[in-house]
C-alpha positions as CSV (number, residue, x, y, z in Angstrom):
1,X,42.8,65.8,48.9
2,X,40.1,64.1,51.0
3,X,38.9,60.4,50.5
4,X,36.2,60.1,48.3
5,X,34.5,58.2,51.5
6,X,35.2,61.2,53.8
7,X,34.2,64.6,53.2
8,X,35.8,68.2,52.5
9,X,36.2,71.2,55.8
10,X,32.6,73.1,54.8
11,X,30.8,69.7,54.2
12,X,32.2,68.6,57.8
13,X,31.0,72.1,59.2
14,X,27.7,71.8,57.6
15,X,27.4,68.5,58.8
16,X,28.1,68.6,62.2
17,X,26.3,71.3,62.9
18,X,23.3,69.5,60.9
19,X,24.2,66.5,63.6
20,X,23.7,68.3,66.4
21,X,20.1,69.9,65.0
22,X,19.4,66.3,64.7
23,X,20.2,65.3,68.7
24,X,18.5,68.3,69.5
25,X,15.5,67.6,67.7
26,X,15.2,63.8,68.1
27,X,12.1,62.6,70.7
28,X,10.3,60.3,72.0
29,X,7.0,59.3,69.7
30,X,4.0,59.5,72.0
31,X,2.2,56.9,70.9
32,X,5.5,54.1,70.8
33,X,8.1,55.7,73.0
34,X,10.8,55.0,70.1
35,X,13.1,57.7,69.2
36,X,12.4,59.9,65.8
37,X,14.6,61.6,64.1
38,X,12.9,64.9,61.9
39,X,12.6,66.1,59.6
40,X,13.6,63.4,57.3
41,X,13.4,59.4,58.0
42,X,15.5,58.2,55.1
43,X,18.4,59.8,56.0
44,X,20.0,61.5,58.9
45,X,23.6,62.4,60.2
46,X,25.0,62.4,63.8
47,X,28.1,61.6,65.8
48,X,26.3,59.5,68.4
49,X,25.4,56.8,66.6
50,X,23.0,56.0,63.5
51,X,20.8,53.4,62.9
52,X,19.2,52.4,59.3
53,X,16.7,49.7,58.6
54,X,13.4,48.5,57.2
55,X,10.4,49.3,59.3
56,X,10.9,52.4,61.0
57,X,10.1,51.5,65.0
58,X,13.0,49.4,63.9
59,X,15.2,51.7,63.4
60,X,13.9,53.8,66.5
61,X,14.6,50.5,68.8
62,X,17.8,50.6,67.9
63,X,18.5,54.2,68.2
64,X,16.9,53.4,71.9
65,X,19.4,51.1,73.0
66,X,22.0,53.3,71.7
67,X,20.8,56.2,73.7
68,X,20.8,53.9,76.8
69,X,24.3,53.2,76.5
70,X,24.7,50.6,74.0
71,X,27.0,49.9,71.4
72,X,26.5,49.0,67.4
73,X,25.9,45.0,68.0
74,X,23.2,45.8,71.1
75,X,22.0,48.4,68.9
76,X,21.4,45.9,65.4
77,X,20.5,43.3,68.2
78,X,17.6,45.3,69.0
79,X,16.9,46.1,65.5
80,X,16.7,42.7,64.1
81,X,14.6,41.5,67.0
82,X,11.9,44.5,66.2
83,X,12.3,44.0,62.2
84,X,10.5,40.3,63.4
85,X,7.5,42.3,63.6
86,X,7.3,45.3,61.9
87,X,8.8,43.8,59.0
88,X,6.5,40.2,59.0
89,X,6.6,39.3,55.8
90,X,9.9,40.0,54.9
91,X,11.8,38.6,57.9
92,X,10.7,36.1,61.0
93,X,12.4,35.5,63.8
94,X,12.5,31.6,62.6
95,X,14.1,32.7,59.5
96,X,17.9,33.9,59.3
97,X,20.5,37.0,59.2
98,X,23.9,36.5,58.5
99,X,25.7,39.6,60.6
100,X,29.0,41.4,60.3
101,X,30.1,43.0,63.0
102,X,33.3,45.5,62.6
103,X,35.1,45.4,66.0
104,X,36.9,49.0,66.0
105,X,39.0,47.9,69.5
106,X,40.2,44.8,68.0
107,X,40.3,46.2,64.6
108,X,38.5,43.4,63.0
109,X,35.7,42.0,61.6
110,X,33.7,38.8,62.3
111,X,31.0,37.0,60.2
112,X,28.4,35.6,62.6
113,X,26.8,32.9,59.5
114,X,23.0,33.1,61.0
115,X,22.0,30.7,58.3
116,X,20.0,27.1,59.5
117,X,20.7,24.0,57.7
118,X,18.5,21.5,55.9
119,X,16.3,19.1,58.6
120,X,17.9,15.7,58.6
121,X,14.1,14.4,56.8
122,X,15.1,16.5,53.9
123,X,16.2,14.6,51.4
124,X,16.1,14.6,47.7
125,X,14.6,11.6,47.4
126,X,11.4,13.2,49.4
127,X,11.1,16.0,46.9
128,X,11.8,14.2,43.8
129,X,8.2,12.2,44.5
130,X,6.8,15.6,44.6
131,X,5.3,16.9,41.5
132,X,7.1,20.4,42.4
133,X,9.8,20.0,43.8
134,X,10.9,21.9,47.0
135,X,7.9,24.3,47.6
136,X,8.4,28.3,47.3
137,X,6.0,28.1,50.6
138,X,4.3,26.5,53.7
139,X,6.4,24.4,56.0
140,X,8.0,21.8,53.9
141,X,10.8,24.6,52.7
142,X,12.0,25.1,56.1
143,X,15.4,25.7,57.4
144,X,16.6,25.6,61.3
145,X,15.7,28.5,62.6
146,X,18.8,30.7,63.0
147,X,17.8,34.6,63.9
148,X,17.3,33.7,67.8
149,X,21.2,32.1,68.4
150,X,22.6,34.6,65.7
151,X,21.1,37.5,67.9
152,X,22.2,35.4,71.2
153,X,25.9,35.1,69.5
154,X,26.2,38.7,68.5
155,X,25.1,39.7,71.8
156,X,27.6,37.3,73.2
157,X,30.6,38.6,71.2
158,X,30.2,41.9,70.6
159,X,27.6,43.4,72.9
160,X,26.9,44.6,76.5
161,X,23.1,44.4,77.0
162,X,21.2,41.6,78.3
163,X,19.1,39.7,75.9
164,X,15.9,40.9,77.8
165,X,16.9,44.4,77.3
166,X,17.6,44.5,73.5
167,X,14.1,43.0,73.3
168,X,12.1,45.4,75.1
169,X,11.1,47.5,72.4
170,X,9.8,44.7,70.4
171,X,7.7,43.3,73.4
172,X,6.2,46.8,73.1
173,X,5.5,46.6,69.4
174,X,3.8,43.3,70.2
175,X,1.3,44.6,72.9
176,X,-0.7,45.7,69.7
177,X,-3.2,42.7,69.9
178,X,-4.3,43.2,65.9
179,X,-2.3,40.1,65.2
180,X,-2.9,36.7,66.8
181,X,0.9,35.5,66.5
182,X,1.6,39.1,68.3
183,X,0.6,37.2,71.9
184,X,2.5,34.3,71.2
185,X,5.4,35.9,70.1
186,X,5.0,37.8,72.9
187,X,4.7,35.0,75.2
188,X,7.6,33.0,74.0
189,X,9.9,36.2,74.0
190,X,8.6,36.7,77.5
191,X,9.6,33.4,78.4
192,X,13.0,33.3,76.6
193,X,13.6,36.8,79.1
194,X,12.5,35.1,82.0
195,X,15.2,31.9,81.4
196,X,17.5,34.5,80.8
197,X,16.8,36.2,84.5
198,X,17.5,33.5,86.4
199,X,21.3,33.8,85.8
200,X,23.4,36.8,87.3
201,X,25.9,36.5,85.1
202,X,25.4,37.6,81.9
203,X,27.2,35.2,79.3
204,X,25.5,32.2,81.3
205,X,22.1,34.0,80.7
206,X,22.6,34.6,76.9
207,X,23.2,30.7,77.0
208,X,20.1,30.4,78.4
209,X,18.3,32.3,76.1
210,X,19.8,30.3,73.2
211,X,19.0,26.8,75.3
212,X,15.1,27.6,76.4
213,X,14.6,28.1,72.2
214,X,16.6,25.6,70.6
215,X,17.4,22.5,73.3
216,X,14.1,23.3,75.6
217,X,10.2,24.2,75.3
218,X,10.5,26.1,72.3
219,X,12.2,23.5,70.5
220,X,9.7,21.1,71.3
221,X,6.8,23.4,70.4
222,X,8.4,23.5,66.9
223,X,9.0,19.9,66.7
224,X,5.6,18.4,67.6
225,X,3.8,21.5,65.4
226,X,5.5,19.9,62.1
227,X,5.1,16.4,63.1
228,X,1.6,17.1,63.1
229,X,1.5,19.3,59.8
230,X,3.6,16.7,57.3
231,X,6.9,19.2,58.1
232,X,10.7,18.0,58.3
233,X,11.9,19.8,61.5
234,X,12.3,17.6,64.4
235,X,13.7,18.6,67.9
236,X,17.2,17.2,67.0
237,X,17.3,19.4,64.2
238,X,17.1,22.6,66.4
239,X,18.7,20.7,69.6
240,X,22.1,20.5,67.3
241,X,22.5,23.8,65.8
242,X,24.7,26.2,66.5
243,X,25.8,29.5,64.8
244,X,29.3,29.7,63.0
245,X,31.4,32.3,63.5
246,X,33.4,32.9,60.4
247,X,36.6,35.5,58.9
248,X,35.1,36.9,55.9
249,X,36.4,37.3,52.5
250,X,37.7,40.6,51.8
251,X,38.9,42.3,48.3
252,X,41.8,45.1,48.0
253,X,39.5,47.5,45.6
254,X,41.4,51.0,44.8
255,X,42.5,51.5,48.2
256,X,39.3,49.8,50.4
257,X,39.4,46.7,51.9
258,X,35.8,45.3,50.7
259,X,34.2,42.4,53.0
260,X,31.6,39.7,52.6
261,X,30.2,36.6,54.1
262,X,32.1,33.3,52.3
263,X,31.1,31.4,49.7
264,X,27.9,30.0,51.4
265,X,26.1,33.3,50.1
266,X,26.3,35.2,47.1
267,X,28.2,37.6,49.0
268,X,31.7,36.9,46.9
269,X,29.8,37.8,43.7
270,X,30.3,41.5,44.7
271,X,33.9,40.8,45.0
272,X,34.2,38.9,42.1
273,X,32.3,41.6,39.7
274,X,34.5,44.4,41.7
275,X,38.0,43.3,40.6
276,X,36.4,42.5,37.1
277,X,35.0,46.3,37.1
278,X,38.5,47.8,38.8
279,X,40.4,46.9,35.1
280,X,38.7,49.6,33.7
281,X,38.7,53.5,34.1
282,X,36.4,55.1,35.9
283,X,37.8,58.5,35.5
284,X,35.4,59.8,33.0
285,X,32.6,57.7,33.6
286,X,29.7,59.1,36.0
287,X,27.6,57.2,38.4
288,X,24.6,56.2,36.2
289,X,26.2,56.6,32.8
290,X,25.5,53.9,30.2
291,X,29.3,53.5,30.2
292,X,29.6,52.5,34.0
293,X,26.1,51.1,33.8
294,X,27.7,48.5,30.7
295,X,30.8,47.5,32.1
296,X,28.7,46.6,35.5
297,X,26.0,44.7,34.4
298,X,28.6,42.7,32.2
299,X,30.9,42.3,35.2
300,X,27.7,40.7,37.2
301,X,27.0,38.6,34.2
302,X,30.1,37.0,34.8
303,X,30.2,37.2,38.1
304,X,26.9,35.7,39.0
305,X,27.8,32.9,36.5
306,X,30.3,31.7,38.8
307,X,27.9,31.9,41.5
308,X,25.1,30.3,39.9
309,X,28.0,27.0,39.2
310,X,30.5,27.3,41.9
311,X,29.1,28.6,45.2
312,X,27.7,26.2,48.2
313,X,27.8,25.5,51.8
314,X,31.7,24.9,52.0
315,X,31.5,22.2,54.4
316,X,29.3,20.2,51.8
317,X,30.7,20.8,48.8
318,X,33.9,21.6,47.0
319,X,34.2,25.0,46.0
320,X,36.9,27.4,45.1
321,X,39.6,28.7,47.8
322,X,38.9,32.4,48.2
323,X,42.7,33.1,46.6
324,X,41.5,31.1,43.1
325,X,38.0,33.5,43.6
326,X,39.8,36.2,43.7
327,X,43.0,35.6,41.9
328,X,43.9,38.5,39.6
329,X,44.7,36.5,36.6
330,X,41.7,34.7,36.9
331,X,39.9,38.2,37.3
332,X,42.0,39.5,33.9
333,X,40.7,36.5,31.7
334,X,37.2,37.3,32.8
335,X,37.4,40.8,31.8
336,X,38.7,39.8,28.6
337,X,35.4,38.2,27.7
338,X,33.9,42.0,28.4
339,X,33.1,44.4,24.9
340,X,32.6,47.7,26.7
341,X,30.4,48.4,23.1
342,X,28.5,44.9,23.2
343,X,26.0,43.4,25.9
344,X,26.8,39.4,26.1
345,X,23.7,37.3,25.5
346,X,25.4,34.3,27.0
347,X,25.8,32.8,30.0
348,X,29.5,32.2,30.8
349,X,30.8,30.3,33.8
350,X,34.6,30.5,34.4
351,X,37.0,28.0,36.0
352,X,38.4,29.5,39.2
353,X,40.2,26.0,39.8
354,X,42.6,26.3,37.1
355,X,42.1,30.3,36.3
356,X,40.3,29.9,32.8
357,X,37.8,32.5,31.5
358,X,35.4,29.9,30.7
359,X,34.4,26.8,31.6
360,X,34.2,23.7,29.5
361,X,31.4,20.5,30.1
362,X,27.9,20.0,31.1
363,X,26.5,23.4,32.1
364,X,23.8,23.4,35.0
365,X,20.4,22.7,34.3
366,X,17.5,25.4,35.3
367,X,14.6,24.8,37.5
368,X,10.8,26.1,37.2
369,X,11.6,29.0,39.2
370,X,9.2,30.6,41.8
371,X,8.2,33.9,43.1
372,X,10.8,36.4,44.1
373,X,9.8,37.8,47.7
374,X,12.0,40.7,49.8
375,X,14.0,40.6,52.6
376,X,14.6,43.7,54.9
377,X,17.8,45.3,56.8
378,X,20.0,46.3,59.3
379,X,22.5,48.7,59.7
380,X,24.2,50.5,63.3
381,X,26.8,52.4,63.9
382,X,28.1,53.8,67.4
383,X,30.3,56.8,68.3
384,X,33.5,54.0,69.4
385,X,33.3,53.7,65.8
386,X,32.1,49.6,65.7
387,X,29.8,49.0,62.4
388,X,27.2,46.4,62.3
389,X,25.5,45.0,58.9
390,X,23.3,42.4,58.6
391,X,20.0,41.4,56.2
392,X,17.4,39.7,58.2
393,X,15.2,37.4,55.9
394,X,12.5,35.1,56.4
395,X,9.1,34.8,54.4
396,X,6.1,32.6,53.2
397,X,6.4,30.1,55.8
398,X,4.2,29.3,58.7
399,X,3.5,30.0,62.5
400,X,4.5,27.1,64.3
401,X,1.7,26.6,66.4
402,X,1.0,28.4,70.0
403,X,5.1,29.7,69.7
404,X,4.0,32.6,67.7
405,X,7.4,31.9,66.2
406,X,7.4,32.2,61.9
407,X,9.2,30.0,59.8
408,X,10.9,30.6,56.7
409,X,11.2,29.0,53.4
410,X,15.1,29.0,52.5
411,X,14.8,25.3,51.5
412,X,14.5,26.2,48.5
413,X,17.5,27.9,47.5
414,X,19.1,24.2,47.4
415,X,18.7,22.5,44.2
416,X,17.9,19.0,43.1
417,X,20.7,18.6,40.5
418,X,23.1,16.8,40.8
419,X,25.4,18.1,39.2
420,X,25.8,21.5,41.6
421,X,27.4,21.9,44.2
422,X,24.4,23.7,45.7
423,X,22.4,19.9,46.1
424,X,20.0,19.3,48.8
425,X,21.9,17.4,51.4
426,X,20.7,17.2,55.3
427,X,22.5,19.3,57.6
428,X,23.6,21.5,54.6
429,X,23.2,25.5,54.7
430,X,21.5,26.5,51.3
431,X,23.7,29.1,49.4
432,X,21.7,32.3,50.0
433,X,21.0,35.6,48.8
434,X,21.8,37.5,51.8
435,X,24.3,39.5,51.4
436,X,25.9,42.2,53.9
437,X,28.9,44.5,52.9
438,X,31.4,46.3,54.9
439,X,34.0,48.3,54.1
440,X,37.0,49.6,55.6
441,X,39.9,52.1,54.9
442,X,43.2,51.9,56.9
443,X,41.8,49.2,58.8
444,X,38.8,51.4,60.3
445,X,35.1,51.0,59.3
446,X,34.0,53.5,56.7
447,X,30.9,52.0,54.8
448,X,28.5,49.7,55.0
449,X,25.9,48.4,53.0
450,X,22.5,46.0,53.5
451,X,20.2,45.4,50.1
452,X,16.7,43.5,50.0
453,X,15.8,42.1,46.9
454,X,17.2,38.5,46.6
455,X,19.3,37.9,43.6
456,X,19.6,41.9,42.7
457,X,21.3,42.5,46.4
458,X,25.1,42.7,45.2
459,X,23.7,43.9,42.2
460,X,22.4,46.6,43.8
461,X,25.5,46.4,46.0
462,X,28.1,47.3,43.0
463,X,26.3,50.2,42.3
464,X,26.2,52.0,46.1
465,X,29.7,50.6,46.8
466,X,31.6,51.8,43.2
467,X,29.8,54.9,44.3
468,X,30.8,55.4,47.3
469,X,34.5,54.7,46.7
470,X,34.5,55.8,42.2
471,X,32.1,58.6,42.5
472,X,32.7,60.5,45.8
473,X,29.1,60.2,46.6
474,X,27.8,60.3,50.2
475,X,24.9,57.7,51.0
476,X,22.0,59.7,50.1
477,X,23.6,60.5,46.7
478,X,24.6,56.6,46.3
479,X,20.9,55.6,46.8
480,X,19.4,58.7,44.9
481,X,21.5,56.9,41.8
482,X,18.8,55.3,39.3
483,X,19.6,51.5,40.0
484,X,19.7,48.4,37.5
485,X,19.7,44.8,37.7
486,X,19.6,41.9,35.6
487,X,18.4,38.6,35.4
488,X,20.9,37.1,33.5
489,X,21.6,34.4,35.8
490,X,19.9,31.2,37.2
491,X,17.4,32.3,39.5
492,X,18.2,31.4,43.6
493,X,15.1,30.5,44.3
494,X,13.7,27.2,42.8
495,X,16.2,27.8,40.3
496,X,14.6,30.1,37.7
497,X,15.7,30.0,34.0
498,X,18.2,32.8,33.2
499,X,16.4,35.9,30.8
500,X,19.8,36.4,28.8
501,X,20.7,40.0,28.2
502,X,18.0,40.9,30.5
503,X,18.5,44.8,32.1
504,X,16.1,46.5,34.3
505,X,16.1,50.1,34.6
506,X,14.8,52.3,37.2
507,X,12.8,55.3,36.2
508,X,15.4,57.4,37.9
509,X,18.1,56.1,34.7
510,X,18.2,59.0,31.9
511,X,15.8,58.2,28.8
512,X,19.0,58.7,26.6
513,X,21.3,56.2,29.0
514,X,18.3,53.8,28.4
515,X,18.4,54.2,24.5
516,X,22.3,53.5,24.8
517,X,22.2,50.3,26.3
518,X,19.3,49.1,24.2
519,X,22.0,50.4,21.1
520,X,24.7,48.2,22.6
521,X,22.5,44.7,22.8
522,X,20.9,44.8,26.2
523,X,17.2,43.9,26.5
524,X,15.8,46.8,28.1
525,X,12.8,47.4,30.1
526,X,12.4,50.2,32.3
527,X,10.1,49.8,35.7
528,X,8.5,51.9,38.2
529,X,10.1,50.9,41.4
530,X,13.9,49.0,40.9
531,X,13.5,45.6,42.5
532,X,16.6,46.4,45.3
533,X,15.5,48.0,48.2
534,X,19.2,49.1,49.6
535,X,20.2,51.1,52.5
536,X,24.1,52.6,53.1
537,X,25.4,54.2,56.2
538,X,29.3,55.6,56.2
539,X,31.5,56.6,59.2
540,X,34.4,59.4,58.6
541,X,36.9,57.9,61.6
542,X,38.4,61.7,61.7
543,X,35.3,63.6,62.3
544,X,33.1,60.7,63.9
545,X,30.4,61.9,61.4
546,X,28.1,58.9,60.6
547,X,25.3,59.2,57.6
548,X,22.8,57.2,56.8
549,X,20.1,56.5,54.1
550,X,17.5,54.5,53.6
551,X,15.5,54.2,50.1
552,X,12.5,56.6,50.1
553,X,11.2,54.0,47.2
554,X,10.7,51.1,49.5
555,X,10.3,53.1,52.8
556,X,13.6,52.3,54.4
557,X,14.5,54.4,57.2
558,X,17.6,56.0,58.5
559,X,17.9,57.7,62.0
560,X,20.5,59.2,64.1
561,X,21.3,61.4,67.1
């Protein structure tokens, strides 16, 4: 019998021969010169190489680089660079992406943690004398800039282009002179390119890149722009950073190995709610049902909780070992707090340190919450079978000056509490939303995932990945799935109060699955449009076959050749 992930002798047929359609078929837009895939833009199939993303000239930058000889990371390279414009207001290029990268030669997967850390001028004192605390925008709430280096680094480890020519299609996107930051931008990219020329070799170029923004004219753009304003960042701040590169944490779940970004995201959530989820049978549940629908949103609950009172920047703060996390005991006596026929209307933190299902003392205090903006996302795949995932964020800041360079707001993620581990401290990451999945089977790449949508991204993650792996369903099936998430949980950014029971329905979820949950407790409200914004793209390592989907909803787009 085939894997659920992999698909049955006709569908393979059907498929390939779909695939090739698709290369036939794929041009060159006029207008942009970027490569379309038709008939549909939210999901495609091919054998070349796919990629899926937010704004679609994107996703065609990426599909360029691929059909000029490079692999996955050139390919999300490319990608993320372009998302900088198309997708302004979700991502900047002075925001952050944390990446990973599958390498199918080595057989492993890396975790490049583009995340910036808190300017050394941010302190809690500062924002204690400020009647609201760490702002939701403008340029006090910003973080190091991380997308440039992240790029650089991927490029650096896993790719084979040059800096100047992943960045080529978004120096064409930027010719559009409708925006004033467009020139800059342009300028400043045009400049990083021409420090990267004037080194043959290629690594020593990338270094350059990476140099001329962080230790060099860039950097001091940045620097004297916030002195100037009443902002944090200083030249030191930028001179000083440098992107981790990180093993990621990885869950056994029926079969598939499941892997996240550590404990400095929400990523371990996912993993967390998972191995709750995987005590329960799934055999006669259906992707959707109120049954699977329950036991998910209660596994979050829990799951999140932990989040909300364990999860920081490591290096900072003293949070759980990955084996208490994921400890199957300590998985057991969470479930055990579960009633499949009950919602929970409280919020229940565990103890991961010494494997209790709940813990006891002071529980965290709430902040006055803010507004709730997106994110956007990247996804590649090549024909070598290396798999790229990463979710480019960065929003409601400010153009630093003449740079054309945005800046983002993570800052406040932190909190001001003291008792968390997630405190404001300088040169601390903030524990973020971001939160890319990959998953593998055997050891090879078979899925990943990339969700906007801030604190509903692994919610939304649960849901595509159980089925994926549960349900049999390929990608466009998994996002077709009416969604939920809730907001039972303390809010990530400015730390909004929790909304206990809280479930948000799709319209897409069944009238009658909606009166069942509302019979078993939860507080139910049904909405348009779900707030995650998801896109999925699996690789069958027999046939080659890659698939990708976007989410029509939120105009995410898939292509492939």
């Amino acid at each position: 019998m085939p894997h659920p992930l992999y698909m049955d002798s006709r569908r393979i047929r059907h498929s390939l021969l779909l695939a090739i359609v698709l290369g036939l078929i794929a041009t060159f837009c006029e207008k942009t010169g970027y490569a379309q895939t038709e008939p549909a833009s939210w999901h495609a199939e091919g054998t070349h190489g796919a990629v899926a993303a937010g704004g679609r000239p994107a996703a065609a930058a990426g599909i360029e680089i691929l059909k000029a000889g490079g692999n996955a990371a050139d390919a999300a390279a490319a990608t993320i660079m372009a998302l900088g414009v198309t997708d302004s207001t979700l991502f900047c290029l002075g925001g952050e992406v944390p990446i990973m990268v599958y390498d199918a030669k080595r057989g492993i997967v890396e975790v490049i943690a583009g995340q910036g850390a808190a300017p050394r001028l941010a302190t809690v004192e500062h924002f204690r004398k400020l009647p609201d605390g760490i702002p939701a925008t403008g340029l006090l709430s910003a973080t190091v800039p991380a997308a440039i280096d992240a790029v650089v680094t991927l490029l650096e480890r896993h790719g084979s282009k040059t800096f100047a020519e992943i960045s080529a299609p978004t120096l064409k996107l930027l010719e559009n002179p409708k925006e004033k930051w467009h020139k800059d931008l342009h300028a400043t990219l045009t400049s990083l390119c021409q420090a990267e020329a004037k080194y043959p070799d290629r690594a020593m170029g990338l270094r350059a890149v990476s140099d001329y923004f962080y230790r060099g004219p860039v950097a001091r753009d940045i620097d004297q722009f916030s002195r100037e304003n009443g902002g944090l960042l200083r030249y030191d701040d930028l001179a000083t950073h440098h992107t981790p590169v990180e093993r990621p944490l990885s869950l056994n779940y029926r079969g598939h190995q499941v892997l996240k970004c550590g404990i400095w995201t929400q990523g371990p959530a996912l993993l967390e709610a998972l191995q709750i989820f995987e005590g329960f049978d799934t055999s006669k549940m259906k992707p959707g049902s109120a049954d699977a629908i329950h036991l998910q949103a209660e596994a979050l609950k829990l799951a999140f909780a932990d989040r909300d009172d364990y999860y920081a920047d490591p290096n900072f703060a003293q949070v759980p070992s990955s084996e208490q996390l994921l400890d199957p005991g300590y998985a057991a006596a969470r479930r055990s707090l579960i009633d499949p026929a009950r919602a929970s209307l409280e919020r229940i933190p565990g103890d991961p340190f010494d494997g209790k299902a709940r813990k006891s003392g002071k529980a965290l205090a709430a902040g006055p919450g803010g507004p709730s903006y997106d994110t956007t996302t990247c996804l590649a795949a090549d024909s070598a079978g290396n798999v790229v995932a990463a979710t480019p964020s960065g929003w409601s800041g400010v153009v630093a000056g003449n740079s054309g360079i945005w800046l983002g707001t993570r800052l406040q993620s932190f909190t001001l509490d003291p008792d968390s581990p997630n405190i404001l401290v300088p040169g601390k990451r903030p524990r973020i939303t971001l939160s890319p999945t990959l998953i593998l089977k055997d050891g090879k790449a078979v899925g990943a995932v990339s969700v906007a949508g801030g604190d509903s991204q692994d919610q939304a993650s649960i849901q595509i990945v159980t089925g994926l792996i549960d349900f049999g369903l390929n990608p466009k099936q998994a996002i077709e799935v009416g969604r939920f998430h809730t907001d039972h949980l303390i809010g990530s950014f400015r730390q909004k109060p929790p909304a206990l029971g809280s479930l948000i329905l799709e319209k897409a979820v069944n009238d009658d699955v909606a009166a069942e949950l509302v019979k078993r407790g939860h507080v139910v409200q049904k909405v348009q449009r779900p707030q995650s914004n998801p896109i999925v793209l699996t690789r069958d390592p027999a046939t080659g076959l890659i698939r990708a989907a976007g989410d029509p909803n939120s105009r995410r787009n898939a292509m492939a050749y």
